[in-house]
C-alpha positions in Angstrom: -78.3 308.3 30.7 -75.2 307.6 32.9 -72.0 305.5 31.9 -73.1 301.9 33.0 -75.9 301.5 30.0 -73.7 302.2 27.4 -70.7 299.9 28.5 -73.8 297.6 29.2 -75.8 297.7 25.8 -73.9 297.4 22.6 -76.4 299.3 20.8 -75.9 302.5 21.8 -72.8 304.8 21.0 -69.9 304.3 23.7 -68.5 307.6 25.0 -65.4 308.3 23.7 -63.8 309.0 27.0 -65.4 307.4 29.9 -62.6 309.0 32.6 -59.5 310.9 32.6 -56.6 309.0 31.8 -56.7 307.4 28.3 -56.7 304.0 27.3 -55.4 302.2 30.3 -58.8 303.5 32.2 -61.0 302.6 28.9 -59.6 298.9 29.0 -60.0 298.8 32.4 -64.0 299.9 32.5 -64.6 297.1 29.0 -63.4 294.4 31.5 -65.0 295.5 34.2 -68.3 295.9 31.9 -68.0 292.9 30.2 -70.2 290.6 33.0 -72.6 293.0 32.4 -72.5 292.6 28.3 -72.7 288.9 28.3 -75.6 288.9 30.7 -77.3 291.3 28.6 -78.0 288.5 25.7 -79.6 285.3 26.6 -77.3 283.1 26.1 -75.3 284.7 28.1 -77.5 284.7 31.2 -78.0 281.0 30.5 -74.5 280.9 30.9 -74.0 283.0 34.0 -77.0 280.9 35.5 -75.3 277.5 35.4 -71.5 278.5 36.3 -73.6 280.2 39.7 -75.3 276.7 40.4 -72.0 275.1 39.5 -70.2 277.1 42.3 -72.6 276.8 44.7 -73.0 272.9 44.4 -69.7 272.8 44.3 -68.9 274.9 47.9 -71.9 272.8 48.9 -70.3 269.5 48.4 -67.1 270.6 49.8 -68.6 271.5 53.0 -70.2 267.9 53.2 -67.1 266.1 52.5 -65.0 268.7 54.7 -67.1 268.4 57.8 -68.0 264.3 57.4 -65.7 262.7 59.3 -64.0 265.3 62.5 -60.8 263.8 64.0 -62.0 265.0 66.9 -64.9 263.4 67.6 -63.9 259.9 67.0 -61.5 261.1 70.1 -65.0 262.1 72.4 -66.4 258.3 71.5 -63.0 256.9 72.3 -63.0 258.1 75.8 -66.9 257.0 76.5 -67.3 254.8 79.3 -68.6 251.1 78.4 -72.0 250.1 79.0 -72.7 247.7 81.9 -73.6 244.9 79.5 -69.8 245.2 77.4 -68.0 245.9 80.5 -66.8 242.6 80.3 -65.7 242.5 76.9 -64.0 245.8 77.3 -62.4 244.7 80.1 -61.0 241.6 77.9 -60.3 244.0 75.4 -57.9 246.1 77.3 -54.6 244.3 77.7 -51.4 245.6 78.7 -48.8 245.5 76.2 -45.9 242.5 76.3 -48.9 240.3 77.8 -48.2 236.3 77.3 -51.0 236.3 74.6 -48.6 237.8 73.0 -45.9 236.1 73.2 -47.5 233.2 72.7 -46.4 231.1 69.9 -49.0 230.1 67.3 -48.5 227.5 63.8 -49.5 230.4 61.7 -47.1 233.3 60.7 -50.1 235.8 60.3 -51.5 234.8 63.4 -48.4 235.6 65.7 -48.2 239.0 63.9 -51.6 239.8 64.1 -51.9 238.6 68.2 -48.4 240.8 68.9 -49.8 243.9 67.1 -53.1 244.1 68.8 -51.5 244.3 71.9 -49.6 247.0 71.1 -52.0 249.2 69.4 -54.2 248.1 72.8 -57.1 246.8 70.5 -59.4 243.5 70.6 -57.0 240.6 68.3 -60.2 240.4 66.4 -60.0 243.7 65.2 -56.5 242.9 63.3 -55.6 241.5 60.6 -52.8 240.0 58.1 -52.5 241.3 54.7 -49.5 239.5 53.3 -46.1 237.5 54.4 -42.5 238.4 52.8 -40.3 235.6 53.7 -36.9 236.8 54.5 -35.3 233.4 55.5 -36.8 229.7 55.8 -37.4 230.6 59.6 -38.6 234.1 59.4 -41.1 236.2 57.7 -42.2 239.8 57.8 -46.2 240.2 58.2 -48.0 243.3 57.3 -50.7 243.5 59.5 -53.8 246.0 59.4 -56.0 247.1 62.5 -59.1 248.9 63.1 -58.2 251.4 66.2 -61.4 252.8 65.9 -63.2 256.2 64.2 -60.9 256.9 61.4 -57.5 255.4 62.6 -56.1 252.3 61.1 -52.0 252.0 62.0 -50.3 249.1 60.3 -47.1 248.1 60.1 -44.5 245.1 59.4 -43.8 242.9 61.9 -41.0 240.6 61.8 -42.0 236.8 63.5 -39.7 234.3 63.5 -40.2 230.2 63.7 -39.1 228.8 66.8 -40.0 224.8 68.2 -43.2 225.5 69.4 -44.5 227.8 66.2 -44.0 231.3 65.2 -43.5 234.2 67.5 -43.5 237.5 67.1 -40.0 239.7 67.1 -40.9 243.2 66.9 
């Protein structure tokens, strides 16, 4: 009979001294024993059974959520050449920034924001939009405006429009 099966079953005797050192060395080997006690009993491997398919579903879900969405490759799709038959539209798409479409004034607050933000973030207008208006004076509002840059990214930001004679344009 060695050591381990007596820590391990409770029904048999426990040697007095298990190693040289006293009782610092006899806690020690109860702890490290006690694993072993509570899967000796039923319950206690029921036990043992369910925190092990905890853990694992746990680390399993983890690794699904961790590896779902990769920043990098929403970066490879980014940098994919257009198809022949949306080489037109991507074309359109692709404005440089400070273009008159821009600058453009339009009757709607919202509007002005929205058109002046897509061509900064360089994305299609129809991929922003206006969440809400603060009014700051009777001719000038501040927009928050939301876009979808594509993969994971969605910048927004305030921008201030003001209300000139032909409409509202876009400040910064």
């Amino acid at each position: 009979m060695n050591a381990e099966s007596t820590y391990v079953r409770p029904s048999r005797p426990r040697p007095t001294v298990v190693a040289p050192g006293g009782d610092g060395v006899h806690l020690a080997a109860l702890v490290l024993a006690l694993p072993m006690r509570v899967a000796a009993t039923p319950l206690g491997r029921r036990a043992l059974a369910a925190a092990t398919i905890a853990v694992v579903l746990v680390s399993l879900v983890g690794v699904l959520y961790d590896s779902a969405d990769r920043p990098g490759s929403a970066g490879a799709l980014a940098g994919a050449r257009p198809t022949a038959s949306r080489q037109g539209t991507a074309a359109r798409e692709r404005r440089a920034p400070g273009s008159p479409a821009a600058a453009r004034p339009t009757g709607d607050a919202g509007k002005a924001a929205a058109a002046w933000f897509a061509d900064k973030q360089r994305v299609a207008p129809d991929r922003v939009r206006a969440l809400q208006q603060r009014r700051v004076s009777a001719t000038e509002r501040r927009v928050l405006v939301v876009a979808e840059a594509g993969g994971s990214r969605v910048p927004s930001a305030y921008v201030t429009v003001r209300k000139g004679p032909d409409g509202w344009a876009a400040v910064s």
